[in-house]
MIFI-594523 format. One record per residue: residue in three letters; x, y, z of N, C-alpha, C, CB in turn. Coordinates in steps of 0.2 Angstrom, whole numbers, padded with zeros to 4 digits, always signed. Glycine has a CB too. Layout:
<atoms>
alaXYZXYZXYZXYZ ...
</atoms>
This chain:
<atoms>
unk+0085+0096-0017+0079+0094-0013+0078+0086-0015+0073+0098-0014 unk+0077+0081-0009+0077+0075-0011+0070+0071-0013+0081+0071-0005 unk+0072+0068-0018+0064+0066-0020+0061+0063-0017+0064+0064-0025 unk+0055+0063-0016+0048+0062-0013+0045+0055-0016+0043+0068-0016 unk+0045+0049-0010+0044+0045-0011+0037+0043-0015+0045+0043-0006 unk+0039+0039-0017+0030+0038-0023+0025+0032-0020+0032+0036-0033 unk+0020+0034-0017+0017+0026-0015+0010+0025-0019+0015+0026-0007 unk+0008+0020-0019+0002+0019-0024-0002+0015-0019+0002+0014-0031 unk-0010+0022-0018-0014+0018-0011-0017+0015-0015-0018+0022-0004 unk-0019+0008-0011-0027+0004-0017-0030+0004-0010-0027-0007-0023 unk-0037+0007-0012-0042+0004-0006-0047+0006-0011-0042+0008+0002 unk-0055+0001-0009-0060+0002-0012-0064+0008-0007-0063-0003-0013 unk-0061+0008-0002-0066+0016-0001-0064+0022-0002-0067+0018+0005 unk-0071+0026-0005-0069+0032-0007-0068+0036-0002-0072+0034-0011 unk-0069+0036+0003-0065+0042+0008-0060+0044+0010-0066+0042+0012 unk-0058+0034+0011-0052+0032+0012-0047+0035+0005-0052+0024+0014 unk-0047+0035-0003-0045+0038-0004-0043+0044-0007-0046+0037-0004 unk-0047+0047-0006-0049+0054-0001-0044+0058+0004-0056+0052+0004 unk-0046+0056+0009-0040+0057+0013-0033+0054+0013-0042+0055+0019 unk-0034+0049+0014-0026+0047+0015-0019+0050+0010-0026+0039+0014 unk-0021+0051+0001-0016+0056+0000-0015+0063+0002-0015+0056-0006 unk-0021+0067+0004-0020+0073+0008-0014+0072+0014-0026+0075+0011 unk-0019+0069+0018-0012+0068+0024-0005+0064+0022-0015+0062+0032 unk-0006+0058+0017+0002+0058+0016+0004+0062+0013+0004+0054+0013 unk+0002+0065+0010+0005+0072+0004+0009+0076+0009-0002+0079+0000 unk+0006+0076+0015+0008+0080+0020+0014+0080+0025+0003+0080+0022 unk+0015+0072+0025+0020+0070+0027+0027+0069+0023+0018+0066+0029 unk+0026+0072+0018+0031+0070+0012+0031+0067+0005+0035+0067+0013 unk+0026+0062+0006+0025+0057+0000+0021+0058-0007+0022+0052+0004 unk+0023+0057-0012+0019+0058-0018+0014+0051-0017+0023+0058-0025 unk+0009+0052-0017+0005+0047-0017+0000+0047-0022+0002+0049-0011 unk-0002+0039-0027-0006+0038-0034-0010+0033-0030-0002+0035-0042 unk-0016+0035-0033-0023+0028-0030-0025+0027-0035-0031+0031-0025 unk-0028+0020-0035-0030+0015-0038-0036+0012-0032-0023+0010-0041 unk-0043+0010-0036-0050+0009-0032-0050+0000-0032-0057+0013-0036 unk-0045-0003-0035-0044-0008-0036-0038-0013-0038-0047-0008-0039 unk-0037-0018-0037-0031-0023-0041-0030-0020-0048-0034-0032-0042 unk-0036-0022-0052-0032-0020-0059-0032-0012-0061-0035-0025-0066 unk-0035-0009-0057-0032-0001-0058-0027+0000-0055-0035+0005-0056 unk-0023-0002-0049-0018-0003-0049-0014-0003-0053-0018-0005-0046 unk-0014-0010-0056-0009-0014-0061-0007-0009-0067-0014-0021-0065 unk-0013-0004-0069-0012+0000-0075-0009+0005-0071-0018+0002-0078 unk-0008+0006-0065-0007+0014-0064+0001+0009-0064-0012+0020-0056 unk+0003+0006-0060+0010+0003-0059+0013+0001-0067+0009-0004-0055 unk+0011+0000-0073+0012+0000-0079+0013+0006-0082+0009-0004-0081 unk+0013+0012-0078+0015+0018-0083+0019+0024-0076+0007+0023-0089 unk+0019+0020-0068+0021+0026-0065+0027+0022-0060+0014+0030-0061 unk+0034+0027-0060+0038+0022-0054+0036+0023-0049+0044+0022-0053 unk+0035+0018-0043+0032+0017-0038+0036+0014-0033+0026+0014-0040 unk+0039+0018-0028+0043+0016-0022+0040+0012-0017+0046+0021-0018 unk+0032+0011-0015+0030+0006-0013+0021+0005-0014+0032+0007-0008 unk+0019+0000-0010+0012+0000-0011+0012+0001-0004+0009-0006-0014 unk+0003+0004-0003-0002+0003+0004-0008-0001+0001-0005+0012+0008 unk-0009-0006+0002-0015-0011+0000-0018-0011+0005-0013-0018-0004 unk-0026-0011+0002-0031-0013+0008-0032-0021+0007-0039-0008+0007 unk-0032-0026+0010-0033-0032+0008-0040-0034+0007-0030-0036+0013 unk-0045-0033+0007-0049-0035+0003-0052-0029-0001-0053-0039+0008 unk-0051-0033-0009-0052-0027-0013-0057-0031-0019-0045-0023-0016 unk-0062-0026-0024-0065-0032-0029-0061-0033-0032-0071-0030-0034 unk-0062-0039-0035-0059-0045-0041-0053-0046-0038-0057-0041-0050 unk-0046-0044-0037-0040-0048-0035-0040-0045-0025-0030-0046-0041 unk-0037-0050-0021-0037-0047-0013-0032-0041-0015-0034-0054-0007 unk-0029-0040-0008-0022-0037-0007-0017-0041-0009-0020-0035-0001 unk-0014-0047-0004-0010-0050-0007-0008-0054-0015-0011-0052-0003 unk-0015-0055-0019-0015-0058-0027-0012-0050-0028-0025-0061-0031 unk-0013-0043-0027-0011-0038-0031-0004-0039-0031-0013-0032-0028 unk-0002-0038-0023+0006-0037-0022+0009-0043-0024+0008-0036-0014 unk+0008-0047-0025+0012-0055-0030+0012-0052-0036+0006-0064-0031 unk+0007-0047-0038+0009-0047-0045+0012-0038-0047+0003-0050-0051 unk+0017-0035-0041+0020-0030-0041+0026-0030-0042+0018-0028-0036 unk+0029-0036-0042+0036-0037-0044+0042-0034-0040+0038-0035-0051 unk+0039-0037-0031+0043-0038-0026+0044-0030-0024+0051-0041-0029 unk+0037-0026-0024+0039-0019-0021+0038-0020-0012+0034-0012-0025 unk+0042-0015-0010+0040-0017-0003+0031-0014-0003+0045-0012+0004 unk+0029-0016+0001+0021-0016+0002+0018-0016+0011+0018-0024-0002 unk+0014-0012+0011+0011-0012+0018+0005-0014+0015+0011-0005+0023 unk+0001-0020+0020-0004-0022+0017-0009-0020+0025-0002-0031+0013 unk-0016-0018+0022-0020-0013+0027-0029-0021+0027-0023-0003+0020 unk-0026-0022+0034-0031-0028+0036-0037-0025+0040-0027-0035+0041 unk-0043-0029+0039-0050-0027+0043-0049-0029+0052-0058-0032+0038 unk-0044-0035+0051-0042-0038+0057-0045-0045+0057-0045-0033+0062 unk-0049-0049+0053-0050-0055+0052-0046-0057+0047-0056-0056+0050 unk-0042-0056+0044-0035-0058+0039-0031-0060+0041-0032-0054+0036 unk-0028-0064+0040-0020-0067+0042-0017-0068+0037-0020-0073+0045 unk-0009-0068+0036-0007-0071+0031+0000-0072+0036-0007-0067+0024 unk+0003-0078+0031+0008-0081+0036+0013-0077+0036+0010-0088+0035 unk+0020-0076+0040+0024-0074+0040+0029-0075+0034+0026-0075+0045 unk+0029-0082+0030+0034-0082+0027+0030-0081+0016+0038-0090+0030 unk+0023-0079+0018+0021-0076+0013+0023-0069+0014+0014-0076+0011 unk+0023-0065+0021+0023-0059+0020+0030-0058+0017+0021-0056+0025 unk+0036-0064+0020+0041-0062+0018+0042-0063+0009+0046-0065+0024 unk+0039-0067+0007+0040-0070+0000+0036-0065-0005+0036-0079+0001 unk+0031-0061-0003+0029-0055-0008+0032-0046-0003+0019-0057-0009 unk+0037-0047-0001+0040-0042+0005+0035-0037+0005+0048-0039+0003 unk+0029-0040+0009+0025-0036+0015+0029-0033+0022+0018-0042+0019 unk+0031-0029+0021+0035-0025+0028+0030-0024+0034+0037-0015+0026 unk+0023-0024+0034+0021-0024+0038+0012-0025+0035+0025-0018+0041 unk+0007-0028+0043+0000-0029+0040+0000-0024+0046-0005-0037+0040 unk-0004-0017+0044-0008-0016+0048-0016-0016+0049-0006-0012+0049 unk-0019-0017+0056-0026-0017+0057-0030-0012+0055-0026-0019+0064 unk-0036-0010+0052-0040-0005+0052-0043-0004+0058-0043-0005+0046 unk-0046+0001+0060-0044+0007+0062-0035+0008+0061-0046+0006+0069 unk-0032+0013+0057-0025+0013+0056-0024+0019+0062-0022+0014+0047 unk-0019+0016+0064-0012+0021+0069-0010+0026+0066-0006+0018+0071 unk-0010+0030+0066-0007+0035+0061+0001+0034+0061-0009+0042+0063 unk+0004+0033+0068+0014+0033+0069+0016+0024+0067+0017+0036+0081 unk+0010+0022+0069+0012+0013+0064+0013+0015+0058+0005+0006+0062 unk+0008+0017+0053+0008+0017+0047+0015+0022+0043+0001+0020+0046 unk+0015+0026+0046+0020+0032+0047+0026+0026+0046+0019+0037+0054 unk+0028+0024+0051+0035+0020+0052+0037+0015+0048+0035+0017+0059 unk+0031+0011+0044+0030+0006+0041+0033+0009+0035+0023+0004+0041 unk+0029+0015+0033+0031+0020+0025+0037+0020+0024+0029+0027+0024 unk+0040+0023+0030+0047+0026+0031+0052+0018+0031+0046+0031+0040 unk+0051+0013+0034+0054+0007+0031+0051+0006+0023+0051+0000+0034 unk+0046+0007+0019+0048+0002+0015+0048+0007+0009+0043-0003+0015 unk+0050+0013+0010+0051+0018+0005+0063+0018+0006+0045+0029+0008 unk+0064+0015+0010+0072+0016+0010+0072+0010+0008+0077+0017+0016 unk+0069+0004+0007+0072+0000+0002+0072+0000-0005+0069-0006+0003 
</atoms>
């Protein structure tokens, strides 16, 4: 049986992390949450992690300051919709994709599915 991608969701909401590893669990994925940048950082220093889902604005570091200091994992980075980041940061800290909150469920989906085969 092939192994089960591993993603690390950061968001500061607790609902949102709540739900979202249920349903990805569901779709295949081993999913670890972190409520923050540097719980992230700790959880990424003792687990292997095939990608990130980052909410961009988080306390103490954003989304992007997190994924700069992920050491080049692909990343989907989760915007309120006032966020921009340019195309050649996204490509320079390999963001595979920004999606808008309210999230799509088959964006996010397709997004995963890119940045778990890299």
């Amino acid at each position: 049986m092939p192994r089960q991608p591993t993603i690390l969701f950061v968001d500061d909401e607790p609902l949102l992390l709540q739900l979202f590893p249920i349903w990805l669990a569901r779709q295949g994925y081993h999913v670890l949450t972190a409520a923050s940048g540097e719980d992230a950082l700790k959880v990424l220093a003792g687990e292997a992690i095939d990608a990130l889902l980052v909410d961009y604005n988080l306390p103490g570091m954003n989304g992007p300051q997190l994924i700069e200091q992920c050491g080049g994992r692909p990343a989907i980075l989760l915007a309120s919709g006032l966020e921009e980041i340019a195309d050649e940061e996204q490509h320079r800290l390999n963001i595979i994709a920004v999606l808008s909150k309210p999230i799509q469920r088959d964006q996010m989906l397709a997004a995963l599915a890119q940045a778990a085969k890299l």
